[in-house]
C-alpha positions in Angstrom: -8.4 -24.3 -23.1 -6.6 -20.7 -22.7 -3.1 -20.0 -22.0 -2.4 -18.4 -19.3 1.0 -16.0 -18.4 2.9 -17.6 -15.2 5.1 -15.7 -14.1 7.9 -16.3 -11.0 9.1 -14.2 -8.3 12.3 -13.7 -10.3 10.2 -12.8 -14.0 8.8 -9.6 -12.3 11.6 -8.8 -10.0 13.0 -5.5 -10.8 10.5 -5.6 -14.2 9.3 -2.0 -13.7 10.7 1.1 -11.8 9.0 2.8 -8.7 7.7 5.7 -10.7 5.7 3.3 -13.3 4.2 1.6 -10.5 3.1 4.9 -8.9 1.7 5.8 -12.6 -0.2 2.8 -12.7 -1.8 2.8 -8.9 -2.8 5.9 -9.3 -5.1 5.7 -12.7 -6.2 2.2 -10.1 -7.1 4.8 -7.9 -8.6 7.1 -10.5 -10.9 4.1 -11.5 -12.3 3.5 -7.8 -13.5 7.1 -7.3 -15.5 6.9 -10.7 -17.4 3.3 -9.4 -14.8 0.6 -9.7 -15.8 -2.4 -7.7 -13.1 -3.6 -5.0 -13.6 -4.8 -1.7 -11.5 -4.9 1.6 -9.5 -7.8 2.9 -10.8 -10.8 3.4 -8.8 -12.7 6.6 -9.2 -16.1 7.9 -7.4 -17.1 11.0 -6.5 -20.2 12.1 -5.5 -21.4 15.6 -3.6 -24.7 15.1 -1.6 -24.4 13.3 -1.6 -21.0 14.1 -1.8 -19.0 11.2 -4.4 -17.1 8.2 -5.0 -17.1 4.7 -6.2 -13.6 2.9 -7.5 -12.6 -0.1 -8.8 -9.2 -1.7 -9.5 -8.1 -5.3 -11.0 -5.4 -7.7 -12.0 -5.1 -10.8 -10.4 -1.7 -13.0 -12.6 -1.7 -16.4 -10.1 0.8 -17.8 -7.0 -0.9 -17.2 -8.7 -4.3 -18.5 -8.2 -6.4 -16.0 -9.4 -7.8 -12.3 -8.1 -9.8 -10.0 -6.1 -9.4 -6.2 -4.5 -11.1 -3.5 -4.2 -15.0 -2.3 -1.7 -15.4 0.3 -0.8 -17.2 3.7 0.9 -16.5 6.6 2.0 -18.4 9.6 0.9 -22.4 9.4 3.2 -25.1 9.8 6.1 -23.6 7.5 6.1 -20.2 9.2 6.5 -17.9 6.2 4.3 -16.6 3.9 2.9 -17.3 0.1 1.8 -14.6 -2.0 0.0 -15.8 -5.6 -1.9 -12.9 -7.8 -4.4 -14.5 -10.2 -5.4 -11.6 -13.0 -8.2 -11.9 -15.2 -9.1 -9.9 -18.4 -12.2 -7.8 -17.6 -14.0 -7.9 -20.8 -13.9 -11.7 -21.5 -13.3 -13.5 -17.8 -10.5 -15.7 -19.2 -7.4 -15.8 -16.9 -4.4 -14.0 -17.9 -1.9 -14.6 -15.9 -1.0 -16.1 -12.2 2.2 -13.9 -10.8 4.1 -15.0 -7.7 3.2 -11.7 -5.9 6.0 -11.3 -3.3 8.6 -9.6 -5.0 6.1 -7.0 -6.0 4.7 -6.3 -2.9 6.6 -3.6 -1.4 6.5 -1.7 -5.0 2.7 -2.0 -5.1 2.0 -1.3 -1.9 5.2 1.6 -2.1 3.1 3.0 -5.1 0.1 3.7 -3.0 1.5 5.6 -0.5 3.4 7.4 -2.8 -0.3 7.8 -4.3 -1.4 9.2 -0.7 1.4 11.6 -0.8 1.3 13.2 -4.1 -2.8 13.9 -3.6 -2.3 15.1 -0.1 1.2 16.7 1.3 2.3 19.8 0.3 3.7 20.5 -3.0 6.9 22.2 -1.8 7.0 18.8 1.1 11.0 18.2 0.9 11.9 16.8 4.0 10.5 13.3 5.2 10.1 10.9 8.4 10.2 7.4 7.9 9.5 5.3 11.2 10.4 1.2 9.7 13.4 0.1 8.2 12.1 -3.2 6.6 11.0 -4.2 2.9 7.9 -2.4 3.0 9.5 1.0 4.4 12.3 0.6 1.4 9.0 0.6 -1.1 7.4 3.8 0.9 11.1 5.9 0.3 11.6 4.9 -3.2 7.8 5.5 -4.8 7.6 8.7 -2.4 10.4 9.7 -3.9 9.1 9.8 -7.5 6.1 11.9 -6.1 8.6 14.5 -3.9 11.6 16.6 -4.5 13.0 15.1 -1.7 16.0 16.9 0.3 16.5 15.2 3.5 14.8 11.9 4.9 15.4 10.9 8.6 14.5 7.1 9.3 13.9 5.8 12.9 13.5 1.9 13.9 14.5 0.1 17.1 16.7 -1.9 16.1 20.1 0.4 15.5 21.6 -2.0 13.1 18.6 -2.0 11.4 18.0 1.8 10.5 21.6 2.9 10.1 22.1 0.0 7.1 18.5 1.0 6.0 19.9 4.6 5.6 22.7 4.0 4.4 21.6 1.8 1.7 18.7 4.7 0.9 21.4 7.7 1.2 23.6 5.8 -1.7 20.2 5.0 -3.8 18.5 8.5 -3.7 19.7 11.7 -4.3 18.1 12.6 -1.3 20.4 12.7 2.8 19.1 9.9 4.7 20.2 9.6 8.1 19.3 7.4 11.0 18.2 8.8 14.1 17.3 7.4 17.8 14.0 8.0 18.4 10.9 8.8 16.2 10.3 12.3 17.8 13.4 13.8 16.4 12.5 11.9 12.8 9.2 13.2 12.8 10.5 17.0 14.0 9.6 19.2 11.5 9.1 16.6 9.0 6.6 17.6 6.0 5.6 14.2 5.1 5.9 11.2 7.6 5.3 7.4 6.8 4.9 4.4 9.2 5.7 1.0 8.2 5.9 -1.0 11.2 3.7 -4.0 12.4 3.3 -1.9 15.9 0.3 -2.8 18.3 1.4 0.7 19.5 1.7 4.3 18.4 5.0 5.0 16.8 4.8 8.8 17.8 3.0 11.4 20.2 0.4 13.0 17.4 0.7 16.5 19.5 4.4 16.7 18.0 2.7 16.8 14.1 3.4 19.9 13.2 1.0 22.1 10.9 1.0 20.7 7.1 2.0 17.4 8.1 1.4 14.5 5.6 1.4 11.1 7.3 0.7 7.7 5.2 0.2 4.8 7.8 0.2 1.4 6.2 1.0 -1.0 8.9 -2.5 -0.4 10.4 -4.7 -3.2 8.8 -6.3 -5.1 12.3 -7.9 -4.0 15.2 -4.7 -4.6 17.2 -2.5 -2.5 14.7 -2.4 0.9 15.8 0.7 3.0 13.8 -1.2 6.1 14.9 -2.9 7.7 18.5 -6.1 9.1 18.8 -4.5 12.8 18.8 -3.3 12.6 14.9 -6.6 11.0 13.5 -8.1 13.8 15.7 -6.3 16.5 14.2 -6.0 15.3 10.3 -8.0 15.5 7.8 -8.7 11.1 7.2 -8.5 9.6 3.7 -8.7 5.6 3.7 -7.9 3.2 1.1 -11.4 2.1 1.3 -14.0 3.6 3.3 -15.6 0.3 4.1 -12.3 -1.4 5.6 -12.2 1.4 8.2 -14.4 0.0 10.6 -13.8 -3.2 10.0 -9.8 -3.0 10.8 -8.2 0.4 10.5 -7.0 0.2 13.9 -5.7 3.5 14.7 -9.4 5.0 13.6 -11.3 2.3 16.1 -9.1 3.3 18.1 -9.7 6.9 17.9 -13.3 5.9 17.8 -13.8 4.3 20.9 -11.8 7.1 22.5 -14.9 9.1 21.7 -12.5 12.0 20.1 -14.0 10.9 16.5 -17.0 9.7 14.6 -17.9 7.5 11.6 -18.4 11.2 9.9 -14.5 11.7 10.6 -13.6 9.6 7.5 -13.3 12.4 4.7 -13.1 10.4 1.4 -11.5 7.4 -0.2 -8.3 8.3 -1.8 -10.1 7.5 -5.0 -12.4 10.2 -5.1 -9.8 12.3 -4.4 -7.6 11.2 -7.1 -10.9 11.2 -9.5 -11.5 14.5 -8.8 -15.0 14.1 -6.6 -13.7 16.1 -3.7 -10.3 18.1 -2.9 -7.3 16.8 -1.4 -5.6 19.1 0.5 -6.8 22.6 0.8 -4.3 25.0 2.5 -1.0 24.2 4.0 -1.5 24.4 7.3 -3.7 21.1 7.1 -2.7 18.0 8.9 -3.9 15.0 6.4 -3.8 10.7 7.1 -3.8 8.3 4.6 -4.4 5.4 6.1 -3.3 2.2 3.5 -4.2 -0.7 4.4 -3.9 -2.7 1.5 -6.4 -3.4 -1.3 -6.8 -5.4 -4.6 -7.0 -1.8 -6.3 -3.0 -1.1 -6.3 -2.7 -5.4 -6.5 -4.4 -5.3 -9.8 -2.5 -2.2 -11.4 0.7 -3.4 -10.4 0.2 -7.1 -11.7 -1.1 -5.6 -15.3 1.6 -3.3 -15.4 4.3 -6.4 -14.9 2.1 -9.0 -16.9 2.3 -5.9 -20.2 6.1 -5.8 -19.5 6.7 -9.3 -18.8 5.1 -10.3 -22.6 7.1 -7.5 -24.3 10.1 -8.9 -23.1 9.4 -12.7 -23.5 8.9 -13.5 -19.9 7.5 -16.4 -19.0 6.0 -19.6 -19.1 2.1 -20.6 -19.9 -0.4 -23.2 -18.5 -3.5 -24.4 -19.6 -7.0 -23.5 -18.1 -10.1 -25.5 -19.1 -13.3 -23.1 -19.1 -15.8 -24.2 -16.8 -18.2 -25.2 -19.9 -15.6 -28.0 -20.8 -14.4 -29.1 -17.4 -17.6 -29.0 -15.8 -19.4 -31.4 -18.4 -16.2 -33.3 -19.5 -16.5 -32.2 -23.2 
């Protein structure tokens, strides 16, 4: 038997600040571009009840740990479950199993935030954020640890929606955040935008991007997702997660690809070789770069060591007891 850390939604909420979880992605990232194994998403649908289960996981050798993503979505109960197994990477043995919904929006926050800091501007002070829900309030705050930010303009459809999401980001960070009506006058002159929506759509006309434009897209993860048109994968320089998820459900490239205004040679580099060091990020200012995030075990990983480490210096926690297969299996 090994003990093994469980910890709850309310254990890891609030356990560790945006700028940790930015630390910790990146050297995630860092790992990947030097031959760190982690594979895309893995999605099961069902139709009746409709729903689908995912998983994805990696393995980071220098962090110590490997693991990802369990959850469902949809089914009869018409929510969705997020559990994070992690496992030590030297000796196999379970470490810990972390409700994983709290710390989705930080982890998957960190990773743009990641995105940003290899690839906008330096001087990038004013941002666009098109998505007012959990997962845009994880963009702002990590992007904000990367980003001197001065001014953030947020759009959404929903009225209500954007003006309490900016006035709850305008009291939080020292940054003006305003809402606006439409995504064409957030994205105006912005140096850095970020989608968050679940749009089948694009959120804005790519021709309006001006020169030295960051854009991190991370509601783009199936072939009916499309955050992004054909012009801005066009005109950017394209970073993915991971390279071999892009054809298989980065919807804005396919898009862009059966437009017949890209090819599979459009696809620059992972954002871990970048953050490794195997090729440059951005290289002039006038550059238009994409990060397109689509979710991997690689920032799942990081962000579930970094609260397991926290959770046992502070106590956290309850354990449970796994049998190793060489006692289970034979009954010993």
């Amino acid at each position: 038997m090994t003990e093994t850390l469980f910890l709850t939604s309310d254990d890891v909420s609030g356990l560790a600040t945006p700028a940790e979880f930015v630390d910790a992605v990146r050297d995630g990232y860092r790992q990947r571009g030097e031959g760190a194994p982690a594979e895309p998403r893995t999605k099961l649908p069902n139709e009746n009840p409709p729903g689908f289960f995912t998983t994805y996981a990696a393995v980071l050798p220098d962090t110590g740990a490997m693991g990802g993503y369990m959850y469902s979505a949809g089914f009869g109960g018409q929510d969705a479950w997020f559990m994070t197994p992690l496992f030590d990477a030297e000796s196999g043995e379970p470490m810990a199993l972390i409700d994983g919904a709290s710390m989705n929006p930080f982890k998957t926050g960190a990773v743009g935030a990641v995105g940003v800091d290899a690839l906008a501007r330096d001087d990038a002070e004013t941002l666009a954020i098109v998505g007012s829900g959990a997962q845009a309030r994880g963009q702002l705050r990590a992007t904000a640890a990367v980003r001197d930010l001065e001014t953030v303009w947020v759009y959404s459809p929903t009225k209500e929606s954007r003006e309490s999401f900016a006035g709850e980001m305008d009291r939080r960070l020292d940054a003006s955040v305003a809402a606006v009506a439409s995504s064409a006058a957030a994205i105006e002159g912005a140096d850095i935008v970020i989608t968050a929506t679940n749009a089948s759509e694009p959120v804005f006309d790519g021709d309006r991007l001006e020169p030295g434009t960051h854009v991190t897209a991370m509601g783009q993860y199936a072939t009916d997702k499309r955050e992004l048109d054909a012009t801005t994968i066009e005109r950017a320089k394209y970073v993915p997660d991971l390279r071999d998820r892009v054809t298989q459900d980065a919807g804005s490239f396919l898009h862009a690809l059966a437009e017949g205004v890209v090819d599979e040679d459009h696809v620059y580099a992972e954002l871990g070789e970048v953050i490794a060091g195997k090729v440059e990020g951005r290289e002039d200012d006038e550059e238009i770069t994409v990060f397109d995030s689509g979710g991997t075990g690689i920032e799942t990983v990081a962000g579930a060591y970094l609260l397991y480490e926290k959770a046992q210096s502070e106590g956290l926690g309850t354990t449970i007891d796994f049998a190793p297969a060489s006692e289970a299996l034979t009954g010993a």
